[in-house]
MMTF fields as JSON, N, C-alpha, C and O atoms, coordinates in Angstrom:
{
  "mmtfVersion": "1.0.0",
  "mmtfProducer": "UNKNOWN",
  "numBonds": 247,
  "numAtoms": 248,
  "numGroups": 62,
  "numChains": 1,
  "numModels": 1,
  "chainsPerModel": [1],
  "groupsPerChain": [62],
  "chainIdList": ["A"],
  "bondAtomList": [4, 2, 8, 6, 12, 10, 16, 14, 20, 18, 24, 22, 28, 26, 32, 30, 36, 34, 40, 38, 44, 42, 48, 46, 52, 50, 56, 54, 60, 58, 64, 62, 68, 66, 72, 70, 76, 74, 80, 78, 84, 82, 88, 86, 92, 90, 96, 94, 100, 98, 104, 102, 108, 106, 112, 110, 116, 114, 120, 118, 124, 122, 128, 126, 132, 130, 136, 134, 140, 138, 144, 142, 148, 146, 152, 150, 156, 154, 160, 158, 164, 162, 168, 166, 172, 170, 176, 174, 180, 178, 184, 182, 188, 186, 192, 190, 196, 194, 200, 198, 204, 202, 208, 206, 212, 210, 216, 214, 220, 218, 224, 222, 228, 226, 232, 230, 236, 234, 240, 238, 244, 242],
  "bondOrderList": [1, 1, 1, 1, 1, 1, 1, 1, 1, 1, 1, 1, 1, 1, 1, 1, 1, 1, 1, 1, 1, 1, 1, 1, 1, 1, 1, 1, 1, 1, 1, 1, 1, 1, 1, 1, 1, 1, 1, 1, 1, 1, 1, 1, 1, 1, 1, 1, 1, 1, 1, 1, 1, 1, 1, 1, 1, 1, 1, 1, 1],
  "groupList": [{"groupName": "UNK", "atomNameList": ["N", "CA", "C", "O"], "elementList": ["N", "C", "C", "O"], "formalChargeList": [0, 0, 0, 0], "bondAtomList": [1, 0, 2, 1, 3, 2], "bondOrderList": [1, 1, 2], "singleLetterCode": "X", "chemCompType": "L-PEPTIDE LINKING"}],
  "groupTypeList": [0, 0, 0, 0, 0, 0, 0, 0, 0, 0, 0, 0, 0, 0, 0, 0, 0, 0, 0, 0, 0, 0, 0, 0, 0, 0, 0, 0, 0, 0, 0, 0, 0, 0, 0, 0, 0, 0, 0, 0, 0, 0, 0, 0, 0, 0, 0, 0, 0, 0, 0, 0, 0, 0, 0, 0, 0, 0, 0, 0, 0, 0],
  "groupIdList": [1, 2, 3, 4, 5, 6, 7, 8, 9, 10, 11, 12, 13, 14, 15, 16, 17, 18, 19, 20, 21, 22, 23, 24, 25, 26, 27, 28, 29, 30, 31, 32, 33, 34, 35, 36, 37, 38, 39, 40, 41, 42, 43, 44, 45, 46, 47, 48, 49, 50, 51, 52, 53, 54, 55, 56, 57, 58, 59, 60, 61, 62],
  "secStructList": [7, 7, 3, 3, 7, 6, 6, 1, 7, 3, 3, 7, 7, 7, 7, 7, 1, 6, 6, 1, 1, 7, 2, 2, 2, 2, 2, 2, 2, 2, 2, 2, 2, 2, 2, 2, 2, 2, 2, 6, 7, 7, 7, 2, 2, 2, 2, 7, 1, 7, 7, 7, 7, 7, 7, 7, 7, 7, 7, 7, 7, 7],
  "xCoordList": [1.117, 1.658, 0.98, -0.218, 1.645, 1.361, 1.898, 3.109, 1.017, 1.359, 1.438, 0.512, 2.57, 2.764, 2.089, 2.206, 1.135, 0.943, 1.536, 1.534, 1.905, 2.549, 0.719, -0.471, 1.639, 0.838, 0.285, -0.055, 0.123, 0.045, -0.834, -1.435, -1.185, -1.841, -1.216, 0.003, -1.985, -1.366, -2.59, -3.69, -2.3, -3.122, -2.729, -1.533, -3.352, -3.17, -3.96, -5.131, -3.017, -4.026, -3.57, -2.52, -4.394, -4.906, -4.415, -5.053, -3.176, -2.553, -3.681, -4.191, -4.387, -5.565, -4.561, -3.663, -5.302, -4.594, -2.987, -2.563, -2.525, -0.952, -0.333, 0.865, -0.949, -0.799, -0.271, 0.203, -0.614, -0.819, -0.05, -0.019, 0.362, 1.153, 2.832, 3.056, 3.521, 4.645, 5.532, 4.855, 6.433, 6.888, 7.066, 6.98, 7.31, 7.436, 6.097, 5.956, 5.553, 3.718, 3.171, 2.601, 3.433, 3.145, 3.681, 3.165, 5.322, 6.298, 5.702, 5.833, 4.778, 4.837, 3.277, 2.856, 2.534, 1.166, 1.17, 0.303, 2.425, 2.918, 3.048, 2.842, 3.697, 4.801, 3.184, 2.875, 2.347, 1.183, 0.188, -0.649, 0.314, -0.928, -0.236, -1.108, 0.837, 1.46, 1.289, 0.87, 1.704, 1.551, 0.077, -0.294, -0.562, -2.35, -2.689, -3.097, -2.357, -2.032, -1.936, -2.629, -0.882, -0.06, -0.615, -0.16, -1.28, -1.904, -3.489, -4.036, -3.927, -5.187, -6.386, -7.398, -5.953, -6.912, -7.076, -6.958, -7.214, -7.631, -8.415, -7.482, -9.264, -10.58, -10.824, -10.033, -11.904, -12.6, -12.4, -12.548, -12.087, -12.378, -10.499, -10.004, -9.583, -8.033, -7.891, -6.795, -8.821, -8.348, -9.543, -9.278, -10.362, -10.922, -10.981, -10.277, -11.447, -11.212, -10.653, -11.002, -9.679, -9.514, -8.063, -7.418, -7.798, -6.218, -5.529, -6.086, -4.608, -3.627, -3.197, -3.054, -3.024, -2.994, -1.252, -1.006, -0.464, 1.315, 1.306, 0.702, 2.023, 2.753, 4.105, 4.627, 4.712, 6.398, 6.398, 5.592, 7.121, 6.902, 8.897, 10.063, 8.275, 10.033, 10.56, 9.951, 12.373, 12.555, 13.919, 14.741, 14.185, 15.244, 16.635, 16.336, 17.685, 18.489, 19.477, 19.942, 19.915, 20.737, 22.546, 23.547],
  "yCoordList": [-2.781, -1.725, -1.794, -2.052, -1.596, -1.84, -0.51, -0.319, 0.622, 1.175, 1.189, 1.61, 0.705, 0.756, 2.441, 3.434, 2.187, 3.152, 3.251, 2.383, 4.494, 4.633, 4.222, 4.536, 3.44, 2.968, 1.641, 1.043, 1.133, -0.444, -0.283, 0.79, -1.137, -0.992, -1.316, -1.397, -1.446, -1.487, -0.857, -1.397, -0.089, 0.031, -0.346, -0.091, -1.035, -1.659, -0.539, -0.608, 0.386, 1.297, 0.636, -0.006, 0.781, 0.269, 1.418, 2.469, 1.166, 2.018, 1.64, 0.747, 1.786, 1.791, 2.192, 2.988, 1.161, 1.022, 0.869, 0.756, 0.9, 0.605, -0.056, -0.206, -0.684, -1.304, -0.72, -1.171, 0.627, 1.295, 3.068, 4.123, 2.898, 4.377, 3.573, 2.366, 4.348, 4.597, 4.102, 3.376, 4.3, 3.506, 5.087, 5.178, 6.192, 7.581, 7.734, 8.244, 7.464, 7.688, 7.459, 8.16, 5.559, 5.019, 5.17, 4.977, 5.705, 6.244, 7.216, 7.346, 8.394, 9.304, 9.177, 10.251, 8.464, 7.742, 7.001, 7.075, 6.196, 5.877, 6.029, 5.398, 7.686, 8.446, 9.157, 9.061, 9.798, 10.159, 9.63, 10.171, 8.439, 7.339, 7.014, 6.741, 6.868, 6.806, 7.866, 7.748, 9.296, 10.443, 10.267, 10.205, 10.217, 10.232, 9.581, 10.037, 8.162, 6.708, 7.141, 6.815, 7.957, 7.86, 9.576, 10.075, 10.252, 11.142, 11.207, 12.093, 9.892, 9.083, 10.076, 10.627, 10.05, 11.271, 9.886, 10.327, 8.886, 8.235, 8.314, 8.857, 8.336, 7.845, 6.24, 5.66, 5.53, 4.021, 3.699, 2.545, 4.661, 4.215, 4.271, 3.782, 4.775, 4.166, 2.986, 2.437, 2.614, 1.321, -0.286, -1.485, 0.137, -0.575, -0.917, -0.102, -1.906, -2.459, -3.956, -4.904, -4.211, -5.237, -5.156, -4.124, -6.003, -6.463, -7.738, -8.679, -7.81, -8.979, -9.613, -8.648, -10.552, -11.172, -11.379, -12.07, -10.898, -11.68, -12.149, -11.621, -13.374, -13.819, -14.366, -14.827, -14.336, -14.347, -16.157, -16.588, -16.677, -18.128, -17.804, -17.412, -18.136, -18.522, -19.91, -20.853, -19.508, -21.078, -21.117, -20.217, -22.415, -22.431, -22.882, -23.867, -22.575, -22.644, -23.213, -22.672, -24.473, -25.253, -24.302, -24.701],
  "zCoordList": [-1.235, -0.406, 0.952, 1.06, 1.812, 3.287, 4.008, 3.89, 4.883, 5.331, 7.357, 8.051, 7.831, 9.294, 9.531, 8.812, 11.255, 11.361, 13.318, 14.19, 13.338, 14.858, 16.205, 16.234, 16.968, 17.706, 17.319, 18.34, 16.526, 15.902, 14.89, 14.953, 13.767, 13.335, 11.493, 11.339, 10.47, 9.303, 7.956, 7.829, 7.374, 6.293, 5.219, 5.076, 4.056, 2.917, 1.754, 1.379, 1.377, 0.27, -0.953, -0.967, -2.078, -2.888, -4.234, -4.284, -5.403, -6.388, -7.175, -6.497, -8.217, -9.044, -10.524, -10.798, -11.195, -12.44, -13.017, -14.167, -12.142, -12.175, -12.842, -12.601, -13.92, -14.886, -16.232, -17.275, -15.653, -17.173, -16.431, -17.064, -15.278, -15.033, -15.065, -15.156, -14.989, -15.098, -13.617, -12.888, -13.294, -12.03, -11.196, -9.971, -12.049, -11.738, -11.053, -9.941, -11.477, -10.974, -10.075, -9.239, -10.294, -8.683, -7.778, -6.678, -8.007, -6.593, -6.232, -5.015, -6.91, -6.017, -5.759, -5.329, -5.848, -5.791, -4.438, -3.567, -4.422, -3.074, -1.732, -0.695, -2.317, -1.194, -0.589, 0.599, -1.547, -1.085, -0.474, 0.249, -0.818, -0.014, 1.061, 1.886, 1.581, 3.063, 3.896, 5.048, 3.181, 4.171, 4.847, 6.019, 3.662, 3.956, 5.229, 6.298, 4.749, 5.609, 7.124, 8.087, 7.021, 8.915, 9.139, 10.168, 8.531, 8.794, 9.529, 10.186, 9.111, 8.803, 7.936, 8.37, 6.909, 5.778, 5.036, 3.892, 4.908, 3.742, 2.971, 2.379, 2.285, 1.886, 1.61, 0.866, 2.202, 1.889, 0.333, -0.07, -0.46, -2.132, -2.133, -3.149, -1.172, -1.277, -0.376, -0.264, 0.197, 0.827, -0.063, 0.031, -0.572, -1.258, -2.095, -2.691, -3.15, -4.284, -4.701, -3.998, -5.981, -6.138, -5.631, -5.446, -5.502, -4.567, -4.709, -5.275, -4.337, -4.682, -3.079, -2.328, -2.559, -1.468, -1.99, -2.978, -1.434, -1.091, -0.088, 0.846, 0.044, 0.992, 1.041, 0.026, 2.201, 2.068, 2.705, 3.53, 2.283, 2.275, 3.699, 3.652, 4.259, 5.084, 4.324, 3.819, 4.523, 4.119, 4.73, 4.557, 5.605, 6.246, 5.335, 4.66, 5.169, 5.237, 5.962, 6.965, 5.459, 6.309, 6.042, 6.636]
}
């Protein structure tokens, strides 16, 4: 999860245990860690921890 913030910038908060909540859970686990996010209320223990690195691979299309 990647949160855009106005004026530039990006925060990456961190769902904790998500393995084991519900998809109901983390949506609204989500919706709350963004408000926070673009509010800037975070706390260091929602942006820290273990994490997963994605990346989007481009691929051209002929």
């Amino acid at each position: 999860m990647a949160v855009a913030l106005e004026g530039g910038g990006l925060h990456t908060p961190v769902i904790r245990s998500a393995e084991v909540k519900s998809l109901s859970e983390i949506s609204n686990e989500m919706r709350d860690l963004a408000e926070r996010a673009r509010s800037k209320r975070l706390r260091r223990t929602n942006i820290k921890g273990r994490h997963r690195h994605l990346q989007s691979r481009h691929v051209r299309h002929r």
